[in-house]
N, C-alpha and C positions, 0 to 999 in steps of 0.2 A: 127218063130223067137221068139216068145214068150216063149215055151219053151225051147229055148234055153239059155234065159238071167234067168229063173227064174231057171232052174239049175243051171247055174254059183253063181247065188244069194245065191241058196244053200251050196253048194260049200263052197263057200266063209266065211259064215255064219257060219256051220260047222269048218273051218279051224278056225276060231278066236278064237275058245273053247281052241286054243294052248296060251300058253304065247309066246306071238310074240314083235317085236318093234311097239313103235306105233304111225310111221310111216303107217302101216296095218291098224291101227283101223280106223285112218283119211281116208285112201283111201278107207276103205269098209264102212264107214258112206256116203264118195261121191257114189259107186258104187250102196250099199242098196237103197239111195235116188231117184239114177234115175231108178234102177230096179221096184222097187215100183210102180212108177209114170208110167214108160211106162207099166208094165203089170195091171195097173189099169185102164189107158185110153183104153188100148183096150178090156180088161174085162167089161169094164163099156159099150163101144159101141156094143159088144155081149150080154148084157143083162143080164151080171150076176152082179149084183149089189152089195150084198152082199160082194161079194168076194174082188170084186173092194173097196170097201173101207174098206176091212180091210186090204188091200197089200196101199192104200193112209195112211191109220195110222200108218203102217211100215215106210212109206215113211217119214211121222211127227216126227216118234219118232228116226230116223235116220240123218233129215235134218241135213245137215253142215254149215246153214246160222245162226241158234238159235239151237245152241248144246244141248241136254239133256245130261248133265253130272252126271254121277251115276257112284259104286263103281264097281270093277273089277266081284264080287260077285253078283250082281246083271243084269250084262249088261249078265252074263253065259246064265242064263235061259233065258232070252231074243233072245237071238241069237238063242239058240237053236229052239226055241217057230219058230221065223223068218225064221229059215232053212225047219223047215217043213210046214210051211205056202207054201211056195214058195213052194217045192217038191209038196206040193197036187194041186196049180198049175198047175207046169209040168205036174204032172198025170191026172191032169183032160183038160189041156188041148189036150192032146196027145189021150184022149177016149172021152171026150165030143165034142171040138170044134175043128176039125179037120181043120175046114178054116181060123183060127186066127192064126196059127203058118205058116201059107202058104203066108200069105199076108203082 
């Protein structure tokens, strides 16, 4: 399952790179947030520490409770940066941890 949402994460992250409504931005600041959070609690209970908080600092600098508001120019590289956080994720959880995407 993990792999599966840190793809979507990806995705998603990727796609913002469009001039979209933002309507999107709001939904993928909610979507990033819990992405984050859940592939960090379970990254973190696997032992990859590391990893795990740096997808909880995506999780921070995405939260929808206390916005970090920055320009359109600045949030680009961001996301990008966040799309492939998440993808090396996916990738590594698909070749390292075989029993975190099973459970």
């Amino acid at each position: 399952m993990i792999r599966i949402v840190a793809i979507c994460a990806a995705v998603a992250l990727t796609i913002a790179t469009l001039s979209l409504p933002y309507g999107y931005y709001q939904l993928l600041r909610l979507g990033i947030f819990a992405a984050g959070i859940y592939c960090g609690i379970k990254l973190k209970s696997a032992d990859d520490e590391k990893l795990a908080f740096s997808l909880f600092a995506v999780a921070l600098a995405f939260n929808p409770f206390l916005p970090v508001f920055l320009s359109r120019e600045i949030w680009l590289p961001i996301d990008l940066i966040c799309a492939a956080l998440f993808g090396f994720v996916a990738y590594r959880c698909g070749k390292k941890i075989p029993a975190i995407g099973s459970k």
